[in-house]
N, C-alpha and C positions, 0 to 999 in steps of 0.2 A: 630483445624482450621488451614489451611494452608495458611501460612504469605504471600508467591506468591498468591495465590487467591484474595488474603481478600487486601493488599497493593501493590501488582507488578504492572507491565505495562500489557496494553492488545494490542495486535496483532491489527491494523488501518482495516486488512483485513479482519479474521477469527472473531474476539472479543474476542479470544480465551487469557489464561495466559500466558504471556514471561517470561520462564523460564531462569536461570543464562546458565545453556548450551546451549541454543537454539539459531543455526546460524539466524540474523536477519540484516536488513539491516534498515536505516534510511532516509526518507522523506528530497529532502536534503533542507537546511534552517528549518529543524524542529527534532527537538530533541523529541520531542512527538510523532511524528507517526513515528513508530515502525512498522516493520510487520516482522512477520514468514519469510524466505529466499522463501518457496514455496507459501505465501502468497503475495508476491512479483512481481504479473501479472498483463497486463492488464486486465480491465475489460472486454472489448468484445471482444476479439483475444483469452484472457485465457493464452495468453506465456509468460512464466515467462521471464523476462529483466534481461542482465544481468550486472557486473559490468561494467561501464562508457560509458553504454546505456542511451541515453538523453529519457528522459519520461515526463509526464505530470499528476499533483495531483489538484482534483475538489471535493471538500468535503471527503476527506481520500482515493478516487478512483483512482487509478494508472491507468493512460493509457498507450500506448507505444506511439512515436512520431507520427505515422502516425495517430494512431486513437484523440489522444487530438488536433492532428492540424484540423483534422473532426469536432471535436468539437468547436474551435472555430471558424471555418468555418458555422456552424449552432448553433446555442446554445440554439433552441429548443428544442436538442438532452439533454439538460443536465438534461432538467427532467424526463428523460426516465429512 
């Protein structure tokens, strides 16, 4: 049984196991959401952000600046 599987972290994005080598980046003010470096996009654009690109997180969903300020510009959008 593999100790990363069964006890590691999982990726906020993919759900996928964070491995020890694996480039990752952190949700900031949160040490729990984790994500893959390529798992590291917004949601509706898909471009991955990069470092000390201001972004936006809605239930583990990374947005990029323009689309989370959409969103809360409407936040009917958020249950979509």
């Amino acid at each position: 049984l593999n100790y990363y599987r069964s006890f590691g972290k999982m990726c906020s994005g993919c759900m996928r196991t964070v491995y020890p080598e694996d480039w990752v980046r952190f949700a900031a003010g949160s040490t729990s959401s984790v994500y893959h470096l390529a798992c590291f996009s917004c949601v509706s654009c898909k471009r991955q952000l990069s470092t000390g690109e201001q972004y936006g997180v809605v239930n583990e969903a990374v947005y990029c600046l323009t689309h989370y300020n959409e969103l809360l510009a409407d936040p009917s959008e958020q249950s979509k």
